[in-house]
C-alpha positions as CSV (number, residue, x, y, z in Angstrom):
1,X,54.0,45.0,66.5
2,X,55.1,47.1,63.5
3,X,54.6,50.5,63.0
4,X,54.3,51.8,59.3
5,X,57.3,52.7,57.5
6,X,58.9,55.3,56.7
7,X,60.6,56.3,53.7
8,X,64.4,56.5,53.7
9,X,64.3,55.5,57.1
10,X,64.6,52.3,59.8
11,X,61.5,50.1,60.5
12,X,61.5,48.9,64.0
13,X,59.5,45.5,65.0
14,X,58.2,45.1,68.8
15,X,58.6,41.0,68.7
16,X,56.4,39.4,71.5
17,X,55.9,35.5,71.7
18,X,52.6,35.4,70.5
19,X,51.7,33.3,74.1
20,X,50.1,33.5,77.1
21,X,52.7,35.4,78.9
22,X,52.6,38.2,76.8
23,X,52.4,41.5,77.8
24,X,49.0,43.1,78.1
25,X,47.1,46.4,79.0
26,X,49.5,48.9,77.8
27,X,48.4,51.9,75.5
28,X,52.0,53.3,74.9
29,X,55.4,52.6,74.1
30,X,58.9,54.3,74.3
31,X,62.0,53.4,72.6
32,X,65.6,54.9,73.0
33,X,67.9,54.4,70.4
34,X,71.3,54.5,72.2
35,X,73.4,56.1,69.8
36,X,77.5,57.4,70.0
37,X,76.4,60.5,69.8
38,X,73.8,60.5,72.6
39,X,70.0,59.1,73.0
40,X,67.5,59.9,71.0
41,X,64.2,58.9,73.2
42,X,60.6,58.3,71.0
43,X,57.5,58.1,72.4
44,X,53.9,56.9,70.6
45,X,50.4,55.5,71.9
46,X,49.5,52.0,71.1
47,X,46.0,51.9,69.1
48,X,43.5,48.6,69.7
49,X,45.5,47.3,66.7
50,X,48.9,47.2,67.9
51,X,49.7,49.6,65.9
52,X,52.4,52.9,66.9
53,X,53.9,55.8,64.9
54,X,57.1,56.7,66.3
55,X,58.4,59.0,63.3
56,X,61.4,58.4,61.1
57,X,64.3,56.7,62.5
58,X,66.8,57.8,60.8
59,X,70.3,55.4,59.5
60,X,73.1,55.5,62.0
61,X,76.8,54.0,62.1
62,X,76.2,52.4,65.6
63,X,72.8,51.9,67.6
64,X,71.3,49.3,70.4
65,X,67.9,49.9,71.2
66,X,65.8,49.3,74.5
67,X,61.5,49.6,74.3
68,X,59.2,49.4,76.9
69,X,55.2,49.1,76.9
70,X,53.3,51.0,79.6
71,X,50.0,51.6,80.6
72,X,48.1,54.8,80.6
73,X,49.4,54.9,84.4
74,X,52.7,54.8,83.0
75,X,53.9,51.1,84.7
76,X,55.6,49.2,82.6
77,X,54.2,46.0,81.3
78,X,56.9,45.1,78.7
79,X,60.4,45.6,78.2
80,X,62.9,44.5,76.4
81,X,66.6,46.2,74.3
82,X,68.7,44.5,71.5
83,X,71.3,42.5,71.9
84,X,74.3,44.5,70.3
85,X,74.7,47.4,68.7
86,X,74.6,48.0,64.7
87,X,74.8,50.2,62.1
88,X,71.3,51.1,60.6
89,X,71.0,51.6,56.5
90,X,68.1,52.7,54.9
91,X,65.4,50.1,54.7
92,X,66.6,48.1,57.7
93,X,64.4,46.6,60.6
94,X,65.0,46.3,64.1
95,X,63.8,43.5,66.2
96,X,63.3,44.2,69.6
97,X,62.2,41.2,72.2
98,X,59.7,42.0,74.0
99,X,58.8,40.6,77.7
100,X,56.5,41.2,80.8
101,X,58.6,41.9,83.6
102,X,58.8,38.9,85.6
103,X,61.0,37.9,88.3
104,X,62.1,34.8,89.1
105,X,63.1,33.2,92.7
106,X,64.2,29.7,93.9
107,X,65.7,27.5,96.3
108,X,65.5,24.6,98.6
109,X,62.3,23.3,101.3
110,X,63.0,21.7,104.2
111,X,60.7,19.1,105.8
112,X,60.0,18.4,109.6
113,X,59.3,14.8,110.1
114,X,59.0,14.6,113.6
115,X,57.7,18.4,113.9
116,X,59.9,19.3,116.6
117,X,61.7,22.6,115.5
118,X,65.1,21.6,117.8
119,X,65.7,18.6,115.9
120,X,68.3,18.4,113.6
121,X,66.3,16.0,111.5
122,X,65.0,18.7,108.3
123,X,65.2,16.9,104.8
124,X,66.0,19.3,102.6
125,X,64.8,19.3,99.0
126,X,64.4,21.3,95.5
127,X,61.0,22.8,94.9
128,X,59.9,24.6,91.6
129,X,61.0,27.7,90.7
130,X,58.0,31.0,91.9
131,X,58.0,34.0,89.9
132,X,56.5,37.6,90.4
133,X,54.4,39.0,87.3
134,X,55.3,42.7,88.1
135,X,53.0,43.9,85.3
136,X,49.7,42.3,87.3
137,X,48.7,43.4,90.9
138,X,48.8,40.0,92.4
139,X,50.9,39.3,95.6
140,X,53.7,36.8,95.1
141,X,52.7,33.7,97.8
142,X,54.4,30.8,95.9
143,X,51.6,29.7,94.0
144,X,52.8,30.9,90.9
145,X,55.3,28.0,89.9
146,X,57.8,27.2,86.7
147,X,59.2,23.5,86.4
148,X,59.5,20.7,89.6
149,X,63.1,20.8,91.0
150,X,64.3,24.1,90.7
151,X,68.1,25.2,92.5
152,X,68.7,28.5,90.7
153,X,67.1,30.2,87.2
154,X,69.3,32.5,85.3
155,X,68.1,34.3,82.0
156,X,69.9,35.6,79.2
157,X,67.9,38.3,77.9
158,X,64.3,37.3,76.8
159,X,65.4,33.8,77.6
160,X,65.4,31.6,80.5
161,X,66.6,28.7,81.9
162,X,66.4,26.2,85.0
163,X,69.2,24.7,86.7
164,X,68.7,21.5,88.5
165,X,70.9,19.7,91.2
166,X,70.1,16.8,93.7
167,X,70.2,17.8,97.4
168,X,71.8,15.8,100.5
169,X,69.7,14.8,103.7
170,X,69.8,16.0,106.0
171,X,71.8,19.6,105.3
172,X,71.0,20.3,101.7
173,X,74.0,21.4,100.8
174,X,74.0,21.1,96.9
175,X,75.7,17.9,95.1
176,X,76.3,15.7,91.9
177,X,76.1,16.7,88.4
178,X,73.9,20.3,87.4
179,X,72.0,20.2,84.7
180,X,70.0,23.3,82.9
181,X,66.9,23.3,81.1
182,X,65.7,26.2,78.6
183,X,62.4,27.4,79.6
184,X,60.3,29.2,77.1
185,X,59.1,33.0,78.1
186,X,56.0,32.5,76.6
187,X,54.4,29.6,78.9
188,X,57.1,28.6,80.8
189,X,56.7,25.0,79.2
190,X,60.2,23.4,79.6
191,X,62.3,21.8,76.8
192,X,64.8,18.7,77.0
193,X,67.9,19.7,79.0
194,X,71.0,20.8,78.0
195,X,74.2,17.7,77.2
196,X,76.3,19.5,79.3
197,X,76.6,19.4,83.4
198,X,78.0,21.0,86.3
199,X,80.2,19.9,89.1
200,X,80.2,21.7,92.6
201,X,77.3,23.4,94.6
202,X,76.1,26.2,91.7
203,X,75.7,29.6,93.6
204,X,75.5,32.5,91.2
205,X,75.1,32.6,87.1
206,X,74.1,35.1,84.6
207,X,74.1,35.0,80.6
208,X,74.6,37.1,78.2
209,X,72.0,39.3,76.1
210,X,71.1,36.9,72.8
211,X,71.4,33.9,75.4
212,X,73.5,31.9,73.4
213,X,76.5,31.2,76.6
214,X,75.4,31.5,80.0
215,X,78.1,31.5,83.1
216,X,77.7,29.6,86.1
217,X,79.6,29.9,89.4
218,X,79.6,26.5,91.5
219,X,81.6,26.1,94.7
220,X,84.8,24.7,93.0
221,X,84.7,25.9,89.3
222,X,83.5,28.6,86.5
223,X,81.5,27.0,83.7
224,X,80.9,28.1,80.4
225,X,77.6,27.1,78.8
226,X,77.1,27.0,74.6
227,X,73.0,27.0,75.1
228,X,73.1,26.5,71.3
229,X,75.7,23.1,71.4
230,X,74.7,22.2,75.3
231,X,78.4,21.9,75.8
232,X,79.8,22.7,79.2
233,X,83.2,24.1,79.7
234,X,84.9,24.4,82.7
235,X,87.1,27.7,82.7
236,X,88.1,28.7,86.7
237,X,88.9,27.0,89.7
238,X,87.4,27.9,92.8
239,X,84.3,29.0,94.4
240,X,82.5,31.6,92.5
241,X,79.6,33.7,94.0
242,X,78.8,36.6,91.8
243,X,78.7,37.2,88.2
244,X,78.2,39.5,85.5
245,X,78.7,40.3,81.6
246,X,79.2,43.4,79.6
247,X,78.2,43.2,76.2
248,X,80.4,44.7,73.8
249,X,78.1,45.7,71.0
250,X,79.7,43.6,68.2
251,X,78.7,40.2,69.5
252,X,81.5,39.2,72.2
253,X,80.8,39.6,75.7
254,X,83.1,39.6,78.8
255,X,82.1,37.6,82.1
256,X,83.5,39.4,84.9
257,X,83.6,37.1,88.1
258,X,84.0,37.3,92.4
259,X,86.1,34.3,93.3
260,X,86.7,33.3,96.9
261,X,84.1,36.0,98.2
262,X,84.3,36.9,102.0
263,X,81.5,35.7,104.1
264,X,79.1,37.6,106.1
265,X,81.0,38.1,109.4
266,X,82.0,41.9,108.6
267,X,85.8,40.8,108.6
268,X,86.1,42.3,105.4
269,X,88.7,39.7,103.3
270,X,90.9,40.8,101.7
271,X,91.9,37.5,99.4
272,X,88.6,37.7,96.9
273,X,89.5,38.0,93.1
274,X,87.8,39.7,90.0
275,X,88.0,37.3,87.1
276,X,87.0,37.5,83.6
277,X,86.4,35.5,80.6
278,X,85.8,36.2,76.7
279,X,82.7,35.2,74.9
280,X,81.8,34.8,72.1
281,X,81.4,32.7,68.8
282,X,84.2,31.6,68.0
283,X,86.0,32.9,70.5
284,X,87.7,30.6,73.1
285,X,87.2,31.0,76.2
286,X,90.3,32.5,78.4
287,X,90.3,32.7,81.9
288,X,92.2,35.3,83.9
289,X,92.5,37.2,87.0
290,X,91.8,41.1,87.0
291,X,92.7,41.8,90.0
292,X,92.5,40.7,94.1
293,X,91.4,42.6,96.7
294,X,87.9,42.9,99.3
295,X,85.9,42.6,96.3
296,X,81.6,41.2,97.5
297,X,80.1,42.0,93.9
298,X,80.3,43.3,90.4
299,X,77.8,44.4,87.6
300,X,77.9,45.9,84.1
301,X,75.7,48.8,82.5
302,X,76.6,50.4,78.8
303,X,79.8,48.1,77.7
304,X,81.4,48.5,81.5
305,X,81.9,46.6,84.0
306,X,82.1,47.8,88.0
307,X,82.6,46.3,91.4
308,X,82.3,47.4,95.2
309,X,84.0,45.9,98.3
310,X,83.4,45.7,101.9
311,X,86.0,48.8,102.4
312,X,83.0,50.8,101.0
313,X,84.3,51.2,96.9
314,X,82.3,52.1,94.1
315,X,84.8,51.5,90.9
316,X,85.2,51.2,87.3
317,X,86.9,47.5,86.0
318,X,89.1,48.8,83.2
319,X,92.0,47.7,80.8
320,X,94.4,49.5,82.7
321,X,93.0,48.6,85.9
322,X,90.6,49.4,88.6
323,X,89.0,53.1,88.7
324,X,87.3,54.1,91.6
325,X,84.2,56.2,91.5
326,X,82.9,56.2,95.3
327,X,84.7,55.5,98.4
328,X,83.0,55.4,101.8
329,X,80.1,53.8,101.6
330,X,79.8,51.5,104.7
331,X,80.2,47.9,103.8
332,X,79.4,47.2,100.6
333,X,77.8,43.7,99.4
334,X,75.4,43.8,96.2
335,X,75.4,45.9,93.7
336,X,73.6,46.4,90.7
337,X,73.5,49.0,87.3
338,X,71.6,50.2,84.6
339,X,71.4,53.4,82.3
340,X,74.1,55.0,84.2
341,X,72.5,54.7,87.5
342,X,74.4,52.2,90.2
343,X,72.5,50.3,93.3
344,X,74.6,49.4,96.3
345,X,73.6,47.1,99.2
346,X,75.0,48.4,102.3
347,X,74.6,46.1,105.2
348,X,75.3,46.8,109.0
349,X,75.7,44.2,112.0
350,X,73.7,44.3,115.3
351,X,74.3,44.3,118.5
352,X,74.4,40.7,120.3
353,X,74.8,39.8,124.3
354,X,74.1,36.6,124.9
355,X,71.9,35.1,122.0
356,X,69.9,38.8,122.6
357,X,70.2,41.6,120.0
358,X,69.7,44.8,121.6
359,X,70.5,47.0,118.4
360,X,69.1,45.6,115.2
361,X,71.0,44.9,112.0
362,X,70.3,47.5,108.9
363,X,70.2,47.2,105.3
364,X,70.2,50.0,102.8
365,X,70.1,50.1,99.3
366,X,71.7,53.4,97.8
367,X,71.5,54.8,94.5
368,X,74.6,56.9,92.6
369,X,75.1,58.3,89.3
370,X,77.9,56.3,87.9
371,X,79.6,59.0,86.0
372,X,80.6,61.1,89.1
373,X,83.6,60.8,90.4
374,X,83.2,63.1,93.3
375,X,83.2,61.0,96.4
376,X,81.5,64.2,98.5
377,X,78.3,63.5,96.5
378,X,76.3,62.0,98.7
379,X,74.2,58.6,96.9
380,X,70.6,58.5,96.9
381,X,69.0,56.3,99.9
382,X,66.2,54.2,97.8
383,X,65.7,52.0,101.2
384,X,66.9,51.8,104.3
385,X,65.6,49.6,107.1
386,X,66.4,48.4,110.9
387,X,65.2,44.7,110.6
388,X,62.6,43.4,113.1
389,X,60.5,40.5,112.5
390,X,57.6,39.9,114.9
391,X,56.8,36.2,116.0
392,X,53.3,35.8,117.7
393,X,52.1,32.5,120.0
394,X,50.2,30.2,118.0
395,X,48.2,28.8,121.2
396,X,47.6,32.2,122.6
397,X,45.6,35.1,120.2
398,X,47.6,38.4,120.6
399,X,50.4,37.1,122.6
400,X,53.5,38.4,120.2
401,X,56.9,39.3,120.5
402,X,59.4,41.9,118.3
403,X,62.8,40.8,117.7
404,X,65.9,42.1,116.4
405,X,68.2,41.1,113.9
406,X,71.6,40.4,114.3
407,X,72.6,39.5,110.5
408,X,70.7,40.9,107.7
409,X,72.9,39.6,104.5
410,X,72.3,40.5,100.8
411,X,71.5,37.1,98.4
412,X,71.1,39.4,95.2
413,X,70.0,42.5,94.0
414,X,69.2,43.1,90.5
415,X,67.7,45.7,88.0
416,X,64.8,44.8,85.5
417,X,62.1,46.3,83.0
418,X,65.3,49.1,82.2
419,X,66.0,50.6,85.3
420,X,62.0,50.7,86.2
421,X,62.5,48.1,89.4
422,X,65.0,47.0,91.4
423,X,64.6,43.8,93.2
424,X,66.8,42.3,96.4
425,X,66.7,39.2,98.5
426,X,67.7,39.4,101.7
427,X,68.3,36.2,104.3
428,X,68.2,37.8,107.8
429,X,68.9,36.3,111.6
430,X,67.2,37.2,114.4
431,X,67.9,36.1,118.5
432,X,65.7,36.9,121.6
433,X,67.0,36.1,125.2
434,X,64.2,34.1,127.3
435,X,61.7,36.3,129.4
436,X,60.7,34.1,132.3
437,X,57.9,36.5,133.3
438,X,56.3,36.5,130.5
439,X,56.8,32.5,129.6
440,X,58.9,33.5,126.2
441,X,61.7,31.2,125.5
442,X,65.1,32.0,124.1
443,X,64.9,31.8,120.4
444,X,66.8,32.8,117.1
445,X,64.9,32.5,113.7
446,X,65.8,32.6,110.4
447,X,64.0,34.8,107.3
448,X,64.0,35.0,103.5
449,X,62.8,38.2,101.7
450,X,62.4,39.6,98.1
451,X,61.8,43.2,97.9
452,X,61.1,45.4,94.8
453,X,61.1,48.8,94.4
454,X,60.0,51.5,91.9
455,X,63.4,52.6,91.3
456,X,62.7,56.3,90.7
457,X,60.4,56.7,94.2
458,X,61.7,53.6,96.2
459,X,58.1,52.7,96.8
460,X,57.9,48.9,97.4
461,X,56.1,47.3,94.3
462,X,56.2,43.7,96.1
463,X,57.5,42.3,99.7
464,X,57.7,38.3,99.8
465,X,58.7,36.7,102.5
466,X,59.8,33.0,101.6
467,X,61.0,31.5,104.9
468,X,60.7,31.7,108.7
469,X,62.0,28.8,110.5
470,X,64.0,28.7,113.6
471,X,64.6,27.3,117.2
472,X,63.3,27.8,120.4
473,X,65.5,26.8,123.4
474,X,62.4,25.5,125.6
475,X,62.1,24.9,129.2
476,X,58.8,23.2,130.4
477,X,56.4,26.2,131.5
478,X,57.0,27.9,128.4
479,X,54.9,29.3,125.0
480,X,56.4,26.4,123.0
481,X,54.4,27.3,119.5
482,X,55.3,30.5,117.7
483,X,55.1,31.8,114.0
484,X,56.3,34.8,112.1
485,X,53.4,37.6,111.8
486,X,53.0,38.8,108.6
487,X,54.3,42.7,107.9
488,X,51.9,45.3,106.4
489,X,52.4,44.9,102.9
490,X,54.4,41.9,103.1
491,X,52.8,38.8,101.7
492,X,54.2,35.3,102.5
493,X,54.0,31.4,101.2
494,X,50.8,29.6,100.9
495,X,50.9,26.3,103.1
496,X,54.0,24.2,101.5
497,X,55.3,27.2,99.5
498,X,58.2,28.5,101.3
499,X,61.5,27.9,100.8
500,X,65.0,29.3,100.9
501,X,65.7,32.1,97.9
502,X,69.2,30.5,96.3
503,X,68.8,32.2,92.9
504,X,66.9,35.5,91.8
505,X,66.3,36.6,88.5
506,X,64.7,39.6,86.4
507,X,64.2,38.5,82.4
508,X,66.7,41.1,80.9
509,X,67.7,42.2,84.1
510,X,71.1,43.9,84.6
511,X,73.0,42.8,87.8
C-alpha cells in the first residue's frame, strides 16, 4: 500500500505479506512519525483500492514510524512501526511492516494413562503452538495451531519464530539441545531450523525489531541468536527468566536481562540481577551486570529500558544507574511498556488453613504514565480480580463448588498492536478442605489463563483458559469426578487442546 507522492516530500509504503494472514476489513489508517522534536500523528481512510492520502511528509534529521489499520469501528486490524530511526531526505520511502495482531501461546500437555487424577503417572509432552487473531471475533479454544512441538515462540518484530525442546517423563521438565525455527507471518508455514542450539530448560526470550538476533534465557545460560548466520552464542551464566531490548535507533540494540529471579512465595529475594548485552552487527556481544537487587521483570518503550521489583519499584535502567519512578506498589511481578504508558502486574497471596483458602489470592494489572515521577500519583487500575474458579460434579448436573485461590502468579504480560491490547498469562492454585455433608472431597487444582484487554477501557477482548488439572484427596462415599466450569466470557480448550502456557507472544509486541 502506497499512497501517491508528494512533491519535495517522503513516500511512505504500508508493506503487508501479500498472504493469507494479512490484515483485512479496515477502511483507515494512522501513522505517527516519532520525531526529536515531538509526534506528528496522520490520519487517512483507506479506499477499495488500497489506496490513502496522508499529506506531505515532510524530510526530517531523525524519525521511526509506527502505522496501524483500523476499521470503521476503530479496532485495529494491522499494526506495525520501523525498526530504527532515520533521517528522511526528499524523495525517500518508508517501509513500514505491516501485521494482524496475533498473539501467540504455548507449552506442554500432559497425558493420563491410567485416568486416575492422584497418580503421579502424567507424560508430559510439547504440543503446537495456538494463537489468538485479535483482529477476528473468534474465541481462542486451541484449534487455531502453528507447527507440531512447540516449547515457547518469540518474535522479533513482524517476524516469528518456534523454539523446540524434548520433554522428560514423567515431569516435563525441559531438556537436551533447543532448537528454533523461523515461521513465516504470512501462513505460518515453517522453514528449516536454525544451526545453532540451546542448552538448559529455555524460559523467557525476546528479539529485537528487524529480527536479525533474538535472546533466549534457559535455566543455566543467556544465548545470543544471529537469525541471519543460525549461530548460537552463549553470553551469561545462570537461570534467566525475563527479557527485553531497547532499540537504539541506529541499528544496535541492548538486551536487558532478570537473572536468578525470586520465586513465587512472596519472600521477596533480594539476590536477582539486571544484566545486559550489546547487539548488533558487528558488534560483539558483551555481557555484564547492571545491577542486583529484588528485581521480577523489566521492559523497554522509546530507547529505555525499566524494571520493577517485589518491594513495589517502578524505575528507570540508566548509565548512571537505577532511577526510580514509582515506589509502593504492592508486590510487583510483570511489567510491560509502550508509548510512554507502563503495565504492572501486582499479585497478592491468599489465605490458607489447612489445604482450605478462606481469602482468595488477587491479581491486578495497573497502568502509569512513565514520565512522572511523583510517587503520590495514584496508577490506573486496568484489572483487578479476586481469583475463584468453580469446579462442578461431572456425575451429578448442578452439583458445583467455588473455590479460592491461594497463588495467582504472573507467566507474562505483554503489549501489542501499539499500546491497543495488553495481554497476561496467569497460572493460578486453588485448595478446598473436604465437606463431609455434602460428599465434596479435599482438593487443590491447578489453572492457566490468557487475558487481553483493550488497553484504553480495560474491557477484556479475549479470556482463554488453557488448563485445569488437579487432585482430589478421595475417601469412598465421595463425588469422585469433577471439572472446571467455564466463566462468562471465558472460553476454554477443545477436547486435547489444553496445555500449560510456557511462552506468550504478541507480533511486535513490547514487553
Amino acid at each position: 500500500m502506497t499512497p501517491p507522492p508528494a512533491s519535495g516530500g517522503v513516500t511512505l509504503t504500508l508493506d503487508i505479506p501479500n498472504s493469507a494472514l494479512d490484515p483485512k476489513g479496515y477502511s483507515e489508517v494512522d501513522v505517527t512519525l516519532h520525531e526529536p522534536a515531538g509526534d506528528i500523528v496522520r490520519t487517512s481512510p483507506v479506499d477499495s483500492n488500497g489506496a490513502f492520502d496522508l499529506g506531505e511528509i515532510d524530510p526530517a534529521d531523525s524519525v521511526w514510524v509506527e502505522a496501524s489499520l483500523r476499521t470503521e469501528s476503530g479496532t485495529a486490524v494491522g499494526y506495525g512501526r520501523t525498526a530504527t530511526e532515520a533521517p528522511l531526505a526528499a524523495g525517500d520511502t518508508i517501509v513500514v511492516p505491516i501485521r494482524r495482531p496475533i498473539v501467540y501461546v504455548s507449552g506442554l500437555f500432559s497425558t493420563d494413562p491410567d485416568g486416575n487424577p492422584n497418580t503421579n503417572n502424567d507424560h508430559w509432552t510439547s504440543v503446537p503452538a495456538t494463537f489468538a487473531d485479535l483482529s477476528t471475533s473468534a474465541p481462542l479454544d486451541g484449534s487455531t495451531t502453528v507447527g507440531t512441538n512447540a516449547v515457547m515462540m518469540v518474535s522479533g518484530g513482524p517476524t516469528l519464530f518456534m523454539i523446540e525442546q524434548g520433554t522428560s517423563d514423567p515431569n516435563g521438565t525441559l531438556m537436551g539441545a533447543a532448537s528454533i525455527q523461523p515461521v513465516s507471518t504470512g501462513d505460518h508455514s515453517l522453514s528449516a531450523a536454525l544451526t545453532g542450539t540451546m542448552q538448559g530448560a529455555v524460559i523467557d526470550g525476546a528479539g529485537t525489531d528487524d529480527g536479525a538476533f533474538l535472546v533466549i534465557g534457559t535455566t543455566t545460560q543467556l544465548f545470543v541468536i544471529d537469525t541471519a548466520s543460525g549461530a548460537a552464542m552463549q553470553v551469561g551464566t545462570g537461570a534467566f527468566s525475563r527479557i527485553t531490548i531497547v532499540n537504539h535507533g541506529d541499528g544496535t540494540s541492548t538486551a536487558f536481562a532478570v537473572k536468578s529471579r525470586g520465586d513465587s512465595t512472596k519472600t521477596c529475594a533480594q539476590t536477582a540481577e539486571i544484566d545486559a548485552v550489546d547487539l548488533g552487527a558487528g558488534v560483539q556481544p558483551a555481557f555484564r551486570m547492571v545491577a542486583t537487587g529484588s528485581f521480577t521483570d523489566v521492559a523497554a518503550d522509546a530507547n529505555t529500558a525499566y524494571y520493577v521489583d517485589c518491594d513495589g519499584e517502578l524505575g528507570e535502567i540508566t548509565a548512571a544507574g537505577l532511577h526510580p519512578i514509582k515506589t509502593g506498589l504492592g508486590y510487583a511481578t510483570a511489567l510491560a511498556t509502550s508509548n510512554g504508558q507502563a503495565y504492572i502486574g501486582v499479585e497478592t497471596i491468599g489465605v490458607d488453613q489447612n489445604m482450605d483458602t478462606t481469602v482468595a489470592a488477587q491479581v491486578q494489572v495497573l497502568a502509569t504514565p512513565l514520565a512522572s515521577s511523583e510517587t503520590s500519583d495514584n496508577p490506573r487500575t486496568l484489572f483487578s480480580e479476586s481469583r475463584e474458579q468453580v469446579v462442578e460434579a461431572s456425575d451429578f448436573q448442578g452439583v458445583q463448588r467455588a473455590l479460592l485461590a491461594h497463588t495467582a502468579v504472573f507467566g507474562h504480560l505483554e503489549v501489542g498492536a501499539g499500546g491497543d491490547y495488553v495481554a497476561m498469562s496467569l497460572e493460578s492454585t486453588f485448595d478446598g478442605a473436604a465437606i463431609p455433608d455434602a460428599n465434596f472431597p479435599q482438593m487443590s487444582i491447578q489453572t492457566d489463563e490468557m487475558y487481553v484487554f483493550d488497553a484504553a477501557s480495560g474491557g477484556i477482548v479475549e479470556r482463554y483458559r488453557s488448563w485445569c488439572d488437579g487432585v482430589l484427596l478421595e475417601l469412598p462415599s465421595d463425588i469422585q469426578n469433577w471439572g472446571c466450569a467455564t466463566s462468562a466470557g471465558q472460553s476454554a480448550p477443545a477436547n486435547g487442546k489444553d496445555h500449560h502456557i510456557g511462552s506468550m507472544t504478541f507480533l511486535f509486541g513490547k514487553k
